[in-house]
C-alpha positions in Angstrom: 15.3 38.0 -112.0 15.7 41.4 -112.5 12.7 43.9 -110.7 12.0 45.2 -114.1 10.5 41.5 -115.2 8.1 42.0 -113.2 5.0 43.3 -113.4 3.2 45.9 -111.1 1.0 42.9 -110.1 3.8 40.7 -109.5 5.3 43.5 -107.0 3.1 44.2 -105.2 1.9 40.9 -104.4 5.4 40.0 -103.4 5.1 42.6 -101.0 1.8 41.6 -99.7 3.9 38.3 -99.1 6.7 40.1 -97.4 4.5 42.0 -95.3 2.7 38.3 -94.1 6.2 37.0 -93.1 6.9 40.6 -90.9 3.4 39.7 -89.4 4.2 36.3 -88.4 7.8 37.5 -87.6 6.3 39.5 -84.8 3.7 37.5 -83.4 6.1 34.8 -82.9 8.2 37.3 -81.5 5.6 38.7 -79.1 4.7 35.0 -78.0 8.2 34.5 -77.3 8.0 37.4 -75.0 4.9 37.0 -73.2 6.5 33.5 -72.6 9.8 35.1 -70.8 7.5 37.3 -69.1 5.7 34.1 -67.2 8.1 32.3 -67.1 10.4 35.0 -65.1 7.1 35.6 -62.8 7.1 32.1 -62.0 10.7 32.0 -61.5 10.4 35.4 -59.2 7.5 33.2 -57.4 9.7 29.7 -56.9 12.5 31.9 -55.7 10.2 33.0 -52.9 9.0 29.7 -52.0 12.5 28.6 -52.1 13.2 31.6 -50.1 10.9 30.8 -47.1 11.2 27.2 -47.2 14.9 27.8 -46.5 14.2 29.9 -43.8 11.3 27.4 -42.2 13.7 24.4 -42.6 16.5 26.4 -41.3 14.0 27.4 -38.3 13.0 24.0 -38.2 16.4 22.3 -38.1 17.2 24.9 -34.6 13.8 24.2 -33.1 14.8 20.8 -33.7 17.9 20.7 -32.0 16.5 23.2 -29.2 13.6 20.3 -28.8 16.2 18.0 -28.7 18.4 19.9 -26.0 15.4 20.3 -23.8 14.4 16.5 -23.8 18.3 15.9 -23.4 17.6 17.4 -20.0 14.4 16.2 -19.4 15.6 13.0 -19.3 18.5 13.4 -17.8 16.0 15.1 -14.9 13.6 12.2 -15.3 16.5 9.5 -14.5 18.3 11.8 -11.4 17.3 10.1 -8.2 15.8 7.1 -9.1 14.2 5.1 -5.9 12.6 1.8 -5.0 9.9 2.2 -2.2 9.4 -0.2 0.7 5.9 0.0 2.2 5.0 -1.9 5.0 2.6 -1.7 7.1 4.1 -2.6 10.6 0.7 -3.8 12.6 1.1 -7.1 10.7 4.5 -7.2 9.2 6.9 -7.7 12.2 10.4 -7.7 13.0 11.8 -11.2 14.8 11.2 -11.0 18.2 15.3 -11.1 18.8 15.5 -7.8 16.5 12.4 -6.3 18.6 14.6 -7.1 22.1 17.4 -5.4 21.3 15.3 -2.3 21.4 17.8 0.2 19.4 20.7 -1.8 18.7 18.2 -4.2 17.0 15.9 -1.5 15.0 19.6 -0.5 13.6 20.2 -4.3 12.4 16.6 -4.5 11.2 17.3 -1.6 9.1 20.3 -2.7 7.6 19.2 -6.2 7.3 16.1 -5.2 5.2 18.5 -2.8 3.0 20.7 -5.7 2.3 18.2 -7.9 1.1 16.1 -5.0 -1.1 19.6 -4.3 -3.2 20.0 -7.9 -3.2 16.8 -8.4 -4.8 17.0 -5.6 -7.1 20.2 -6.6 -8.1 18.8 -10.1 -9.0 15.5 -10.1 -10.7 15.4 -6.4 -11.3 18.3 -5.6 -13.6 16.8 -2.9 -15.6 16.5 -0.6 -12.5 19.3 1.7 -12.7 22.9 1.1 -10.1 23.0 3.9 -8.0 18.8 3.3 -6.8 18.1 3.9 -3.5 15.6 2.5 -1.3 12.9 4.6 0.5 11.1 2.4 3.1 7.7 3.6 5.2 6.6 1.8 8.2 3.1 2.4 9.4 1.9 1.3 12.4 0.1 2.1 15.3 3.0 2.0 18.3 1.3 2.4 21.4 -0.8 -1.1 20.6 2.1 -2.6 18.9 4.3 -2.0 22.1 1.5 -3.2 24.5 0.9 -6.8 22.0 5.2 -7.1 22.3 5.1 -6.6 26.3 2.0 -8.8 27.1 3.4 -11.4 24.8 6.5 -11.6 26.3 9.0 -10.7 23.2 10.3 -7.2 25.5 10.6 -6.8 28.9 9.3 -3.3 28.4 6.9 -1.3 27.0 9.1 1.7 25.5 11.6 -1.3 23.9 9.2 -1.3 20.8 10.2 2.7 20.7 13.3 2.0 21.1 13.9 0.0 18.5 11.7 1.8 16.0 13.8 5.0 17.2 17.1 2.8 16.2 15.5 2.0 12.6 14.5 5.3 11.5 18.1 7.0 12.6 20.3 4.1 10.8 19.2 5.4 7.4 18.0 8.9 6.2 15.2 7.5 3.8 14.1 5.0 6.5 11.2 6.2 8.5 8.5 4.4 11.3 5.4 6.5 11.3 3.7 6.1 14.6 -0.1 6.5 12.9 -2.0 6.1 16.6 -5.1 3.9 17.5 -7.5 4.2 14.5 -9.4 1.7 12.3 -7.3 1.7 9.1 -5.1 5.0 9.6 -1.9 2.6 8.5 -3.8 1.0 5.8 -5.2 4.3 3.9 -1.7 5.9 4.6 -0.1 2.7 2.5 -2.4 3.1 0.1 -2.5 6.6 -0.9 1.4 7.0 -0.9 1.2 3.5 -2.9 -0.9 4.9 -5.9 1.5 8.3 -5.2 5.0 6.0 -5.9 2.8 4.0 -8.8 2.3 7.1 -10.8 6.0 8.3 -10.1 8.7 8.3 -12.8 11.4 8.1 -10.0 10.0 5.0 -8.3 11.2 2.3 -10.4 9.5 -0.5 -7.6 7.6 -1.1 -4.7 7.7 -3.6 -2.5 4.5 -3.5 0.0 4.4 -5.4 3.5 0.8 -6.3 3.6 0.6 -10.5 3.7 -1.6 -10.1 6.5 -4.5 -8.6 5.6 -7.1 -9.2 3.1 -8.1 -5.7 2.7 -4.8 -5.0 0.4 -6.1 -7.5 -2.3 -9.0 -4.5 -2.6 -5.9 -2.3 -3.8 -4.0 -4.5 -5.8 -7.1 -5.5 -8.1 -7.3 -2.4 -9.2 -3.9 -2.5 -11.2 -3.6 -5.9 -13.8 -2.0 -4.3 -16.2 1.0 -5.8 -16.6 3.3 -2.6 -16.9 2.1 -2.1 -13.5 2.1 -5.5 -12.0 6.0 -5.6 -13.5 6.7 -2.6 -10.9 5.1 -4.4 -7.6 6.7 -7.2 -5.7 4.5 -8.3 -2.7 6.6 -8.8 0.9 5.8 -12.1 2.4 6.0 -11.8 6.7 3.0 -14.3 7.7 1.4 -16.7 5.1 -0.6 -14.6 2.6 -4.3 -14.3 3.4 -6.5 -16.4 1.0 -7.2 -13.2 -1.3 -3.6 -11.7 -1.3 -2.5 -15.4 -2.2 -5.2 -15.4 -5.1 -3.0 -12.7 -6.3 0.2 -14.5 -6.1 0.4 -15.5 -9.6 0.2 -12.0 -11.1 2.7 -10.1 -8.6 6.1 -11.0 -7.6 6.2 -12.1 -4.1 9.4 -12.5 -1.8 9.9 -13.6 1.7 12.6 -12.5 3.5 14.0 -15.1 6.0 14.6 -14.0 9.2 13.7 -10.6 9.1 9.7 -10.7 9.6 7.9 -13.0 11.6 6.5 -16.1 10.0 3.5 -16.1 12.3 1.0 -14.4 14.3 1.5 -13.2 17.7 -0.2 -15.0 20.3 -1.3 -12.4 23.1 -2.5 -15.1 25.4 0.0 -17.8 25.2 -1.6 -20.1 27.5 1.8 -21.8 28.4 3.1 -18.2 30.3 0.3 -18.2 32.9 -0.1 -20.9 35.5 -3.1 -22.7 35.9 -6.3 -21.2 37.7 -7.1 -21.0 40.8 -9.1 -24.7 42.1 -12.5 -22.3 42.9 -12.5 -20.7 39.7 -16.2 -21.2 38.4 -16.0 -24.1 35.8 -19.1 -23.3 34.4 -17.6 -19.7 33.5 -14.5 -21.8 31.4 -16.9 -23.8 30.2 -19.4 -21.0 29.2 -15.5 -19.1 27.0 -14.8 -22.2 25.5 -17.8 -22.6 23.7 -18.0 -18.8 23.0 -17.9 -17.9 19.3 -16.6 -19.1 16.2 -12.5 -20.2 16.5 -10.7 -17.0 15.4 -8.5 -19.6 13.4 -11.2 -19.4 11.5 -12.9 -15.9 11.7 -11.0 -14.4 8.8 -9.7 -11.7 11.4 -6.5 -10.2 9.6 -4.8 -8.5 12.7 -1.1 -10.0 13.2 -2.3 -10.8 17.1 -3.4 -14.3 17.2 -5.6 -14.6 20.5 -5.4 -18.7 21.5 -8.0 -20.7 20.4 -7.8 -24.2 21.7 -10.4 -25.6 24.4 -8.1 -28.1 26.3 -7.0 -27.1 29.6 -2.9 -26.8 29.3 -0.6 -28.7 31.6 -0.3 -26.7 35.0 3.2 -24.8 35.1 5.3 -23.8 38.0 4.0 -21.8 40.3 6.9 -19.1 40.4 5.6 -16.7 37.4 9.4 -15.7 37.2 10.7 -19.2 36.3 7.4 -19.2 33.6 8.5 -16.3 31.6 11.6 -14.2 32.7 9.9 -11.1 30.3 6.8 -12.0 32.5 7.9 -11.6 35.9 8.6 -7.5 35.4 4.4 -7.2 34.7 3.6 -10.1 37.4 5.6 -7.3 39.8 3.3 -4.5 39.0 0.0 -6.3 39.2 -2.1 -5.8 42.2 -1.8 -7.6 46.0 -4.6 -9.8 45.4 -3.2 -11.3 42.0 0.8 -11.9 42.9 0.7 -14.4 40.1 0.1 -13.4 36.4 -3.6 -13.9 35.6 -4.8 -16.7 33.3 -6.4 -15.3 30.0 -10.1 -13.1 31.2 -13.0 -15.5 30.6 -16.2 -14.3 29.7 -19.8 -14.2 31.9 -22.8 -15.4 30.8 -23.7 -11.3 30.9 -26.6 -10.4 27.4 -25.7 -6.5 27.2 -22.9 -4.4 27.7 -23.0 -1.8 30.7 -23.7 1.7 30.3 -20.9 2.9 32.4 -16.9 2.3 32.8 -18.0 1.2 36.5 -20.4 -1.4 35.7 -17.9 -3.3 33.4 -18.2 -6.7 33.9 -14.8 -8.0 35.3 -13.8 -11.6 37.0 -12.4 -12.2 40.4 -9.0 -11.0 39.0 -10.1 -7.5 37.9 -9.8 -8.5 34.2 -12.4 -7.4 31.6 -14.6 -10.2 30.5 -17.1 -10.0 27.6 -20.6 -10.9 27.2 -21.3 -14.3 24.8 -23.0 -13.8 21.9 -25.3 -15.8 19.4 -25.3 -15.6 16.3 -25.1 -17.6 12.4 -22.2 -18.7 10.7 -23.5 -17.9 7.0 -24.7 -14.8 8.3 -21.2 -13.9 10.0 -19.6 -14.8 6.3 -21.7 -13.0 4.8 -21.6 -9.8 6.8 -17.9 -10.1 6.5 -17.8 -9.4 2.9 -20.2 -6.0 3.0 -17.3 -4.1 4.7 -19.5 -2.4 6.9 -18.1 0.1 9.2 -17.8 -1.4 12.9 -17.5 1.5 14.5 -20.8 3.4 12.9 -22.9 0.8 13.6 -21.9 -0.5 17.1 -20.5 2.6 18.1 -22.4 5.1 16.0 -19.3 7.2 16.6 -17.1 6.5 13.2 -15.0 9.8 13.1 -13.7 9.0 9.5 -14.3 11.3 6.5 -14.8 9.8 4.1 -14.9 6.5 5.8 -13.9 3.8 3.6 -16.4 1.3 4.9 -20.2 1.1 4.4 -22.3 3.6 6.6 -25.5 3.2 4.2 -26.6 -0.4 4.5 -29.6 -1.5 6.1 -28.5 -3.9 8.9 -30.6 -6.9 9.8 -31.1 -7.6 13.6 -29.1 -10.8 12.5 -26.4 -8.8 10.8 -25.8 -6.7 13.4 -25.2 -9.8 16.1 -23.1 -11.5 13.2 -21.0 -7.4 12.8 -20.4 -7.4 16.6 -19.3 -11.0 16.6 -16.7 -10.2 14.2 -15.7 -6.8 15.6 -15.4 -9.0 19.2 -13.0 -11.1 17.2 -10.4 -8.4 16.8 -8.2 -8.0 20.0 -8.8 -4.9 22.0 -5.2 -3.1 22.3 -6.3 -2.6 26.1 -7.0 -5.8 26.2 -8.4 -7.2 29.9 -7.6 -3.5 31.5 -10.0 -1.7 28.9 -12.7 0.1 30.2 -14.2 1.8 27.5 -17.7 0.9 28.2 -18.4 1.3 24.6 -15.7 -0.4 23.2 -16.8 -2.9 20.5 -13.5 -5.3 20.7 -12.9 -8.4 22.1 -11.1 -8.7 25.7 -10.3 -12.4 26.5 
């Protein structure tokens, strides 16, 4: 239609109605921007955070690998010298006699027997430890008494053969040591012990064998570790039978015995069937008075691997030639004073009630030897006593030089107590055993 049809009216509101459109034209227009316009910040924005978490993962990924590098050596560090560790402690765990006699010669064959039979084991029933293992083996024990027990026993013909022999053990391999620990109450026992929880706690140590059937006081240590990732790592060496708490044990720790190599029993200081019988004047109401003397130490629960005799029958009388008795014996029978050219039967005690206040009053028999006062006392009381731990030396002595001591010095002591702690102290042998004269010395001397 031609613009001339219409009327002035008719234009101009089709130009109102043009003018509408341009508006809504440019509002959609304008919407359409402020829409790029957010849309390109949040772009700007996700390309950031794109940005840095590139970079963080790329950081990630080389801390990752540099993590992975360093426990690549850690381990490798972690699994370099891996050992086993073989503690023993030597006042109870023994060599056979024939090893101890050889003096070197046999401390080298001791060495390489117990090697042998520690990769044999770990070869065995320990298959997880790793091939190239080796073995690091401690020996604690006090020499000097150890030495003196082997000579008056008759096992070495001297007293340096023990030394010998140790000497011989330690120089066969470089990881095998004896540690000479002196004359102490406990020194090889808290050595063992600390260097035990030591390995325990070590990475390296894969296992550890301990040498400690002998002694009750180990079963102390032991209960402390049940968990079975630590039991797993302990195998208990088997010389004499287990002691009634170490055997209570048995069924959570491995246990071995080694045939052999230790000795199966206690020593016997005064084997009865070395000396020859008495002389025929020899007070009978003295023998009388040391057989009925005490409880048996059979049965005193006395740990120490030197097993004094017990018995109360008179033994058949031997020869009267101390060299056809005991070859070993004849070498100390040549040493012992004029007036005794035999060896001297086992010292008997007196019916003295007190111990002397000097070396010179020592009571002694005819033959010199040391001889110690009875005592009286109660069996319940003894058993009971025996389980405080109580420090021997502290309360007899009043002398304990230990600190810390690992025995009681804060009990109150009974006037029972105390007769029931020096019976048991009297049942452990004296090292110096009938030549002692310690005046103070709270151990037995039969």
């Amino acid at each position: 239609m031609a613009l001339e049809h219409y009327s002035d009216d008719e234009l101009r509101k089709r130009f109102e109605d043009l003018q509408g459109l341009d508006h809504h034209k440019n509002d959609l227009i304008m919407e359409l921007l402020r829409r790029v316009d957010n849309l390109s910040t949040d772009f700007q924005q996700k390309s950031l955070d794109h940005q840095r978490e590139t970079q963080f993962n790329r950081e990630g990924q080389l801390r990752e690998q540099q993590l992975k590098n360093e426990l690549r050596k850690l381990q490798s560090f972690m699994n370099r010298d891996p050992f086993v560790s073989v503690l023993i402690d030597g006042d109870g765990m023994i060599f056979e006699d024939d090893m101890i006699a050889k003096g070197e010669s046999g401390g080298k064959e001791a060495a390489t027997t117990l090697s042998g039979a520690i990769e044999d084991y770990v070869h065995q029933k320990l298959p997880d430890i790793p091939s190239d293992c080796r073995i690091v083996t401690r020996i604690y024990a006090n020499l000097k008494g150890l030495a003196d027990v082997c000579y008056k026993s008759g096992i070495v013909e001297r007293g340096n053969v023990l030394e010998d022999f140790y000497r011989g053990f330690t120089g066969s391999k470089i990881l095998f040591d004896f540690i000479d620990v002196g004359h102490g109450k406990d020194r090889a026992d808290e050595k063992i012990t600390e260097l035990f929880k030591l390995h325990l706690s070590d990475y390296h140590c894969h296992h550890i064998f301990i040498g400690c059937s002998h002694d009750n006081g180990y079963a102390r240590l032991l209960e402390q570790y049940t968990e079975p990732t630590l039991t797993n790592r302990i195998t208990l060496l088997e010389g004499v039978p287990f002691e009634k708490e170490l055997k209570s044990l048995q069924s959570q720790y491995a246990s071995v015995k080694f045939n052999h190599l230790f000795r199966a029993a206690k020593i016997n200081i005064y084997n009865l069937s070395q000396y020859p019988a008495p002389p025929p004047g020899l007070d009978q109401s003295v023998r009388a008075s040391s057989d009925n003397a005490g409880v048996p130490l059979s049965q005193s629960g006395y740990q120490s691997p030197y097993q004094p005799i017990t018995s109360a029958t008179n033994p058949s009388p031997p020869p009267s030639n101390p060299s056809t008795m005991n070859p070993r014996a004849a070498t100390w029978a040549s040493t012992a004073t004029a007036a005794a050219q035999i060896v001297s039967p086992p010292p008997t005690p007196t019916p003295a009630v007190s111990y002397p206040a000097t070396g010179a009053d020592i009571p002694r028999n005819r033959y010199g030897q040391r001889i110690d006062p009875p005592t009286v006392y109660d069996k319940d009381v003894v058993n009971k006593v025996r389980s405080l731990k109580l420090c021997n030396v502290h309360f007899l002595r009043r002398d304990c030089q230990y600190e810390p001591c690992t025995h009681s010095h804060s009990y109150k002591i009974t006037k029972n107590e105390f007769a029931a702690l020096k019976t048991l102290a009297r049942m452990v042998p004296c090292y110096h055993g009938s030549e002692c004269d310690d005046p103070k010395c709270i151990y037995g001397h039969r």
